[in-house]
N, C-alpha and C positions, 0 to 999 in steps of 0.2 A: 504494500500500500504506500503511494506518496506522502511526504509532508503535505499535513495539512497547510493552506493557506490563512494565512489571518483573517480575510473575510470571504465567506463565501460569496461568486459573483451573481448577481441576482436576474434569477431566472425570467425570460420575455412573458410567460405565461401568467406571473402574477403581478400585473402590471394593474388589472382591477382592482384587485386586494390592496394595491398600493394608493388607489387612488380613493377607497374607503376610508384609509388611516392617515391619508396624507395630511400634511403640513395645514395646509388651507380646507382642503377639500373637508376632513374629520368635522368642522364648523359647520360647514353645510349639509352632510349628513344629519346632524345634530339637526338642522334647523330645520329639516325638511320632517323629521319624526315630530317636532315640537308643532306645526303647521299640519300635520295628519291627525294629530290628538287634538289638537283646539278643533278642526274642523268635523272630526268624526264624531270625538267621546263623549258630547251630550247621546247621540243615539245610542251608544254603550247601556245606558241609564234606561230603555228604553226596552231592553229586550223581552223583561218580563212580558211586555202589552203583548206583544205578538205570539208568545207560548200559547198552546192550545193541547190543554190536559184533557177535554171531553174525549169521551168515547169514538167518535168517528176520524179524530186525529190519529185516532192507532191503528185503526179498522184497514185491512187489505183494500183495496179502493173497488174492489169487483165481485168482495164479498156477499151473500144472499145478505147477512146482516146488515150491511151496508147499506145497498137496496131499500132495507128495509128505513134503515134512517132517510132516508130521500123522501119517500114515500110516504113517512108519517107528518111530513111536511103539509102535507095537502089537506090533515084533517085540523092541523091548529093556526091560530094565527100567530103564536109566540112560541119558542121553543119555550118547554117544560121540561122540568125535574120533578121526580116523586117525593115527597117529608114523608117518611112514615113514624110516627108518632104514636109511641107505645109507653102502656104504663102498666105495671106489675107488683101486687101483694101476695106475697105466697100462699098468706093464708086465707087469701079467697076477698076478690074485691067487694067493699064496701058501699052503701049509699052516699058516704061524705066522697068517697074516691069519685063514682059516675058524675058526683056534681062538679070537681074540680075541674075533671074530665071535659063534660060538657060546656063548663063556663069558658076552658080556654079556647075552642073552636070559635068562639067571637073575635078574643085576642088573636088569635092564627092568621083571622081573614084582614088584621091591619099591618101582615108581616110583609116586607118589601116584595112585589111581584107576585103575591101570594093570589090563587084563584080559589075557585069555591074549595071550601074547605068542606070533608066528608068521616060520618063517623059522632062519638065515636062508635065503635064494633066489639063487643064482649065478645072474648074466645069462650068455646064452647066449658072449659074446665072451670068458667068464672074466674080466673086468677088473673085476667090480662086486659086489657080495652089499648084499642089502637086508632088513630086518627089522621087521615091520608089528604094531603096537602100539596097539589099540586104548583110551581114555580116557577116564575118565569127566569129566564137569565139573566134578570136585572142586578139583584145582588144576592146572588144563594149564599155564598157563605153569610152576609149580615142576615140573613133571614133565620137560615139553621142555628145562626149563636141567639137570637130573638127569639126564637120557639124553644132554645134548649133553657133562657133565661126564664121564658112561661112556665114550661111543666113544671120544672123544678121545683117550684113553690105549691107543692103537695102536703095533704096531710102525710103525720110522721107515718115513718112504713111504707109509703108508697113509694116506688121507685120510677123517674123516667126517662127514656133516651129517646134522640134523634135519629134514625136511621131510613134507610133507603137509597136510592141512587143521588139525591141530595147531602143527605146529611153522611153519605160515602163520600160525594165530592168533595165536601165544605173539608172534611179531616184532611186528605188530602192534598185539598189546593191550599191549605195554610201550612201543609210542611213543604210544596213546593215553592211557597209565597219566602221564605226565610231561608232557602238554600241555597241560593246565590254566595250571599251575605258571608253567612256559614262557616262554608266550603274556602272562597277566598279568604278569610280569616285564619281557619285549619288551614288550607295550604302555604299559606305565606306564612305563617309562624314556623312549621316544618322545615321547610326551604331555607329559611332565614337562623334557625337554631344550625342544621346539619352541616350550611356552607362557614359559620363560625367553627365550627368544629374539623370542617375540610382545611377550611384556610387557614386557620391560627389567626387570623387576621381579626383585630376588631372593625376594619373600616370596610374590606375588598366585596363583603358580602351584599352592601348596598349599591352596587353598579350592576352584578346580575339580577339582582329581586328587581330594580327599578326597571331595567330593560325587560323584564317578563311580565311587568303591572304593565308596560305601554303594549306589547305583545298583545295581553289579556282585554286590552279597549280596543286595540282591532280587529281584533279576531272579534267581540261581541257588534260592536258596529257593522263590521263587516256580517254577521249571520243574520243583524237586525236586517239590513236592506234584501239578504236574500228571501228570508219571511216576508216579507211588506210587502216587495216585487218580483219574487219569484215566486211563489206558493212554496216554498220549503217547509214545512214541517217542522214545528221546533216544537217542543214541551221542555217539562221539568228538570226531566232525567237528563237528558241533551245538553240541556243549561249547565248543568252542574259539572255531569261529568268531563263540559269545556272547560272548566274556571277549574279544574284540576288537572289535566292535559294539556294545559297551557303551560301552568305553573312547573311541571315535572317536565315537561320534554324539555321547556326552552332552559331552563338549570340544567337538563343535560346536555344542551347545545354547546351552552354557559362553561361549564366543569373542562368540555373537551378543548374549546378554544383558549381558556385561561390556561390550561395546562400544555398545550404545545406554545403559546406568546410565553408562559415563565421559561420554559424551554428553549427558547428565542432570545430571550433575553441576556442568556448566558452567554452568548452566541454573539452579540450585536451590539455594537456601542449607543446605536440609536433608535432608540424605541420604535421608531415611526417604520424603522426598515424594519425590525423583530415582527412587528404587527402581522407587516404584508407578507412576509415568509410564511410566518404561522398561520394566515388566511387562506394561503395559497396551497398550504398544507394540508392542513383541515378541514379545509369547506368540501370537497369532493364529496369525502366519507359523511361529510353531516349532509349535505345535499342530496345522496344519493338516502341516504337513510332518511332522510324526511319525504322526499319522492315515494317511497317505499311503504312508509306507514300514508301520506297521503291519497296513494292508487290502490292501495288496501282497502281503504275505510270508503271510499268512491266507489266498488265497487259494492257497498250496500246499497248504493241507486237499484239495482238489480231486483230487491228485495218485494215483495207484494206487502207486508208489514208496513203501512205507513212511517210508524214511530222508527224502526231502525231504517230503511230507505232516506229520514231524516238524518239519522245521527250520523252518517258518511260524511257529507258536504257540511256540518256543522265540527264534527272534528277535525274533519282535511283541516277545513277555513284555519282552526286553531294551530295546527301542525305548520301550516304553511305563514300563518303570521309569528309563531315561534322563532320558524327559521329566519323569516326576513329582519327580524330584531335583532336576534342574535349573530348575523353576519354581517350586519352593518350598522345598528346605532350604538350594540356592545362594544365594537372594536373601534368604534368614533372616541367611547364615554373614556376607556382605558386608557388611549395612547392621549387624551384630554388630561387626566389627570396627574397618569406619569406611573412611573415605579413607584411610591412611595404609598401607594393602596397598597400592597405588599405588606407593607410594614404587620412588625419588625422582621420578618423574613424576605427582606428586599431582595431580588434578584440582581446581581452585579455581573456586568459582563469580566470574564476571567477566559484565556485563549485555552485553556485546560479543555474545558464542554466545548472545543470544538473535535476531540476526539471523541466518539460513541464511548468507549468505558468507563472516560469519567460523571457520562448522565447516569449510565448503567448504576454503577456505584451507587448513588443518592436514591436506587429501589431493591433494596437490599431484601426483602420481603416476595417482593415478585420474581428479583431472579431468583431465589432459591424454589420457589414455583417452577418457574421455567427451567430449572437443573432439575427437579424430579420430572417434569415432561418428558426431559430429552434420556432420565437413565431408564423411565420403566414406562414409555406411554402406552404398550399391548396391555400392561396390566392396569392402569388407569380407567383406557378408556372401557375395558369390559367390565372392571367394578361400575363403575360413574353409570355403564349403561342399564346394568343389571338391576341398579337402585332405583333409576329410574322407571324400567318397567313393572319392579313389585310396584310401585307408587300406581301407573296405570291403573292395577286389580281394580282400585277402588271406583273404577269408572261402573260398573256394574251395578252399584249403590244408588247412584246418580238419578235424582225425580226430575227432569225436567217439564212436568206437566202442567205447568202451570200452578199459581200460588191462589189460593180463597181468599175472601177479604180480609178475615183473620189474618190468614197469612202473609199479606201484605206487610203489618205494621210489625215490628219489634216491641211494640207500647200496645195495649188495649184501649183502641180510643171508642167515643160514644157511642160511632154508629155500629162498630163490632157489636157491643157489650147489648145493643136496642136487635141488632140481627139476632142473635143467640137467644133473646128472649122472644121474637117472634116468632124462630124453629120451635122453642119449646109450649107454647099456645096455640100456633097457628097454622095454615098448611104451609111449609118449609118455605116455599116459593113466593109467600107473599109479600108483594111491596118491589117484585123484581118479576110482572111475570113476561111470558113469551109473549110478543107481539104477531098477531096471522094479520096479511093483508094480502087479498085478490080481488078479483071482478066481485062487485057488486050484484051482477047477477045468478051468479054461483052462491051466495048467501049464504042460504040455508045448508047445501052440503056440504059447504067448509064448517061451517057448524056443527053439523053430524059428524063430520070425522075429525073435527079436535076434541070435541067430545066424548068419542069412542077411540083414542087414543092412551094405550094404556101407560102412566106417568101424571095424566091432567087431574087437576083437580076442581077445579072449576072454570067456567067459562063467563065473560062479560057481555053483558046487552054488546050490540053490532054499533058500530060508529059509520057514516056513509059518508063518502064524497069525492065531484070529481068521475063518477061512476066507478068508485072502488069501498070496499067495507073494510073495517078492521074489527078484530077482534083481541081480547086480551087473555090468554089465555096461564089461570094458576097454577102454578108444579106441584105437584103433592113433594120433591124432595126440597131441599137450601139451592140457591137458585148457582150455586159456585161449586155444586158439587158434580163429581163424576155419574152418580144415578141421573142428574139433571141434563146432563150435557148427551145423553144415551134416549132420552124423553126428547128431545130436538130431534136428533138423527130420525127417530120412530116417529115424529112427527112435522119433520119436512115430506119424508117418504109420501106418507099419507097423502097431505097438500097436494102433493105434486103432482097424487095420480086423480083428483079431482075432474074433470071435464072441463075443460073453458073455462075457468076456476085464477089461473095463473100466478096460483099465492106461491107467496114466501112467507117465510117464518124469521123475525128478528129479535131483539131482546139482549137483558145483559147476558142470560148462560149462552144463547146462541152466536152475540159478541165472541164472550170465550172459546167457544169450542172452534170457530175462526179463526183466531188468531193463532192458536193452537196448529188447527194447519195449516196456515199461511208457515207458520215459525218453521215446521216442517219441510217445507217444502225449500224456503227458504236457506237450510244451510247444506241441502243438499245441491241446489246449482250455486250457493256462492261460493262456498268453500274450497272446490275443487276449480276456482275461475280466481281467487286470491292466489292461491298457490301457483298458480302458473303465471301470474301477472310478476310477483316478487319473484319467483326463479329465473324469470327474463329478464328483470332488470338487474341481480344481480350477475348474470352471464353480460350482461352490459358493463357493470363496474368493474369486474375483476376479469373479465377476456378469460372464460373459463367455463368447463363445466360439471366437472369432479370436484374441486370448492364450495359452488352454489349447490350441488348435492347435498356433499356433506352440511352447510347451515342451515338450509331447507330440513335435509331430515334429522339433524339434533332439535335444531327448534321447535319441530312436531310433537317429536316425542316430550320434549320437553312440556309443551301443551298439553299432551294425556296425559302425563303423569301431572302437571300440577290440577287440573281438572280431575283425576281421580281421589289424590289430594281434600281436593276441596268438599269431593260430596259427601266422605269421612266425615270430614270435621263440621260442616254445616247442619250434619244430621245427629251425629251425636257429641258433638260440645257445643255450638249456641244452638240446636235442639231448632232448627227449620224444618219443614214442612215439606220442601221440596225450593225448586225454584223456578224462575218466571220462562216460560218457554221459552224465549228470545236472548235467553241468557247463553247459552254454549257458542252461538252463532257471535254475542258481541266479545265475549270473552276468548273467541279465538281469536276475532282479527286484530282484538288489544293484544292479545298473546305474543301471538305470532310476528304482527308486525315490531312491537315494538323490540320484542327476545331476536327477532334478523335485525336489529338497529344497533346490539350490541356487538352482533358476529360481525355488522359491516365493518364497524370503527378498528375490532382486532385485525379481519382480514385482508384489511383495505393497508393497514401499516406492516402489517407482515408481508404483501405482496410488494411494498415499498422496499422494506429491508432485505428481501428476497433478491431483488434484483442487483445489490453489491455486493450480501453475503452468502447468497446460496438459498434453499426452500429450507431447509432443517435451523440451521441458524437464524433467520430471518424468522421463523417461529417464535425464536425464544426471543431474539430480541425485542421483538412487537408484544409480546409478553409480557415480557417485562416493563418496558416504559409504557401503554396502555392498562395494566395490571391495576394501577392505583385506580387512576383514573377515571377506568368503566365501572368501576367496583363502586366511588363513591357516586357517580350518575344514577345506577341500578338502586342502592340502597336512598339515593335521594328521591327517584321516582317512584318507588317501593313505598318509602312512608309517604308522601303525597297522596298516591288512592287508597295509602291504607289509614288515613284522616276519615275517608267516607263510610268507617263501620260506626262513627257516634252517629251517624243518623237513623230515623226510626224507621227508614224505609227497606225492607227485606231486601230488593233487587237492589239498593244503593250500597250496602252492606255489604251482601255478598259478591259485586260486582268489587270493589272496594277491596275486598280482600281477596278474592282470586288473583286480580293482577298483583297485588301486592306481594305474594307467597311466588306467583309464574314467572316475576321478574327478580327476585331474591334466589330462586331455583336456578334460574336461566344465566343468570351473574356472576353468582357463588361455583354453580358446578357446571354448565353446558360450556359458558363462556372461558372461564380460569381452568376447565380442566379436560374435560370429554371432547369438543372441537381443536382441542393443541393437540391434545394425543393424539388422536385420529390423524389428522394431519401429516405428523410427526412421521408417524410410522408408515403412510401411504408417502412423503416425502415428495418430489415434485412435481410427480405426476398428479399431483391436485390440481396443477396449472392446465392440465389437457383439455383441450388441445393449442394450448397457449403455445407462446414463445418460451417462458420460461419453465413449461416442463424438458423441454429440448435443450437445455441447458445446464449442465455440468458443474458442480463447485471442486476443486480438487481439496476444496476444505469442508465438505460437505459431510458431516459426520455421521453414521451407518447405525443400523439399528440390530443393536446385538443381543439384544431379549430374547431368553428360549423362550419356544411357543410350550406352554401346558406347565 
């Protein structure tokens, strides 16, 4: 190898990156993000208005249930919600009870939006009376906290809840109303303690957080205008889970560019040229890795699910305003301030780190990693994998059938606690039942046969209009249960085969059992349409395709096991139910995309180091100096979504904590140990059909491990 030179000469290709960090230019960078925020981030403010938590926001768009919400448009003039209002003495309701009862249906009818109020209805056991209050959309949750403020004021013994598809919503949209808020609080606290703890620094940590809160206003501005003027689909869940995929990726952006610029800096007497090297370095691998998670999450357009079809272009949005902050107003803020955000661990240019051993040296931790890679990686990578597939088994446990209202919350809120007393009074289905709507002229035999429909429990007077009738038809089981959702199937059937009839059948169990197989349906063409999106672009980054094999299929498996993982511990230590259909589908493509974002940044510098050391060496050295690195991005985006198990929402939790375990898994063991090995020992034909499998190290060190 030659003496090094004193300064390395600076390459024509980062000639961008220089003009990010430049002298002048870094000011106008700055000035143009300070002129995007003033002009966007009122709309940031804004995003809540445009969330749409009802039912038909989730809905397949081609659904029968669907259909059916169109359709019942014709019979009202206002959209409506149900109040079902029930009150319960065990020991058998009273005379003072019926009058409380009665007297509040007056109060009912001056609740906001509130229409004839009906009721109230003694269950047959005497122990319950319920009172059915129909809503307009004007303001349900202040209506449901006003009827929950009525009942309440019973004689003692009586008990009352709100429940119904209302007083379901109002719980609800008031823990989606406070999630934003939350979420950004948790996640910035996270990010803000871990990067103190990364950096030793007390000051360094306020130039990434700051660059990820301006990230965080355009990404939400930006998703605002696509709702407003695109129909994009946004709700709660979408909301949140941006304002924590913001905060996590762009601190991993963050992590990787601070740590090849201190790298840089070693290296360079003048910051401003450290910058652009380090730009020119690192942005490939963060580039392509945002690409990567972005045409992932894109391809949820794909989906019949409205609500995930949503969450694609509402996360890209986030991913790609991550990257564009962190490639250019981060390395504006830094070479702005200077070395002295370091403090007290300044980086000092010393001509020593312009040799590779002496950076080596200062990761003493990882190469010792990377020397157990290189003396035993046959046995490494067959443990690492072995572990991995006992982990899989637990995939077999795994409910993905959807969650009950119950099962929704991690708290017992009012309209659970008002549902469970209705199951026990009432016929199960009451306050939620199936909606029938066909021809008008078919009447009567759609009537005959939802009433000789075996499941039904009652049927409602005919509603007409339009030349079409509706009917409301009661479940004898809970309108969220599986008997319920089998009462649909055996009574679309029926419907169908009517004459000239042309019903369908909608509702909330008939919602569910739709979505159901929408969610179905759904991760069987997208999954296998991710995967080949992200194998082709990493055959694009790396000129290769024994590489992108291998991180395609550790990442997988990676994914089943920590999915097997998770259905363990969600069913028997926090004691769930199951989980939300659409959950395996979003927790692969967070999986996966983001567990190939950590393989990119190794393999993307091992193909770099490859190319002067050899494929075996170049392993370890990329290993070693990304070793810190990716380890504290993983563990920083780790606790980030794993902030979202204090929420009371089941799929937030358990979304929350899958990635959190899948990128801790994918960090700690696929990334530092199972994809080296492998590597190591297949040696440069990982490159095939590259250039640099075809090439030779006569220092290229042999892999001498007995097999067995």
């Amino acid at each position: 190898m030659s003496a090094p030179s004193p300064a390395p000469p600076r390459p024509r290709t980062h000639r961008l990156a220089g003009l990010i960090a430049g002298r002048r230019t870094k000011w106008a960078v700055l000035a143009l993000w300070i002129v995007l925020l003033m002009a966007l981030g009122p709309l940031a403010g804004k995003l809540g208005d445009v969330e749409e938590n009802d039912a038909a926001a989730w809905l397949p768009a081609g659904a029968e249930s669907t259909q059916v919400v169109d359709l019942e448009e014709r019979f009202r003039k206002d959209e409506t919600m149900l109040a079902v209002i029930v009150y319960e003495r065990t020991g058998g309701i009273t005379a003072a009870d019926k009058a409380k009862a009665t007297s509040d249906v007056a109060a009912f009818q001056n609740l906001p939006g509130a229409q004839k109020a009906q009721g109230p209805f003694p269950s047959k056991d005497g122990k319950a009376l319920q009172t059915l209050v129909p809503l307009t959309d004007e303001d349900v949750t202040g209506a449901v906290d006003q009827a929950r403020e009525v009942s309440e004021r019973g004689p003692p013994g009586l008990t009352a809840h709100v429940t119904g598809p209302a007083g379901s919503g109002a719980d609800q949209f008031e823990v989606f109303q406070s999630l934003d808020g939350f979420l950004l609080m948790a996640a910035g606290l996270v990010v803000i303690v871990l990067l103190l703890f990364i950096y030793r620094s007390p000051i360094l940590w306020f130039v990434p957080v700051l660059s990820a809160v301006f990230a965080l206003g355009l990404a939400q501005s930006s998703v605002y205008l696509l709702a407003k003027y695109a129909d994009l689909t946004v709700n709660g869940q979408s909301g949140g889970i941006l304002t924590v995929l913001v905060f996590g990726v762009a601190t991993d952006y963050a992590l990787l560019l601070v740590a090849r610029y201190r790298e840089e800096l070693h290296r360079h007497e003048d910051r401003h040229e450290a910058m652009a090297y380090a730009l020119h370095r690192a942005a490939p691998a963060v580039i392509a890795s945002a690409a990567t998670v972005a045409v992932g999450l894109l391809c949820l357009l794909l989906a019949d699910m409205n609500s995930t079809a949503g969450m694609g272009p509402v996360a890209a949005a986030g991913v790609l305003t991550a990257l564009a902050a962190m490639t250019t107003l981060l390395p504006a803020l830094l070479v702005i301030f200077g070395r002295w955000l370091f403090w007290p661990l300044i980086p000092r240019y010393d001509e020593k780190y312009l040799k590779p051993e002496a950076y080596e040296a200062e990761h003493g931790v990882w190469s010792r990693v990377a020397g157990l890679v290189g003396k035993r990686p046959r046995a490494l990578w067959a443990v690492t994998m072995l572990g991995l597939i006992v982990l899989t088994l637990g995939l077999s446990t795994l409910k993905a059938d959807g969650l009950s209202d119950a099962g929704q919350f991690t708290t017992t809120p009012d309209s659970v606690k008002g549902s469970a007393v209705v199951a026990r009074h009432y016929a199960a289905g009451s306050g939620s039942p199936a909606v029938v709507i066909g021809s008008a002229s078919a009447s009567d035999p759609i009537a005959r046969t939802v009433r000789g429909t075996p499941g039904v429990a009652a049927l409602s007077p005919p509603a007409t209009a339009d030349g079409l009738v509706k009917y409301e038809a009661t479940l004898k089981d809970p309108a969220d249960s599986a008997a319920a959702r089998a009462t649909i199937d055996r009574l679309r059937a029926a419907v169908h085969d009517v004459p000239s009839a042309d019903a369908k059948v909608g509702g909330m169990t008939a919602t569910s059992l739709d979505i159901k197989r929408a969610s179905a349906r759904d991760n069987k063409v997208i999954i296998p349409i991710v995967l080949g999106v992200v194998f082709l672009i990493l055959i694009a980054l790396l000129r290769a395709v024994v590489a992108p094999l291998l991180m395609m299929g550790t990442v997988v498996l990676s994914f089943l096991a920590s999915l097997g993982a998770c259905a363990v511990i969600f069913e028997h230590v926090f004691g769930f139910e199951g989980t939300d259909a659409g959950f395996p589908l979003l927790a692969f493509i967070f999986l996966v995309a983001l567990g190939v974002d950590y393989n990119i940044f190794l393999m993307h510098r091992v193909r770099e180091e490859s190319q002067a050391l050899g494929t075996r060496r170049g392993i370890q050295r990329g290993l070693t100096v990304t070793g810190g690195v990716i380890t504290s991005a993983g563990l920083v985006l780790a606790a980030t979504f794993a902030s979202m198990v204090t929420l009371p929402l089941v799929f937030m939790v358990e979304m929350g904590f899958a990635v959190a375990f899948g990128v801790l898994l994918d960090t700690l063991i696929v990334r530092s140990l199972l994809l080296p090995a492998l590597s190591y020992d297949i040696g440069r034909r990982i490159w095939t059909p590259g250039r640099l499998a075809k090439e030779s190290s006569a220092a290229e060190p042999k892999v001498r491990e007995p097999v067995g």
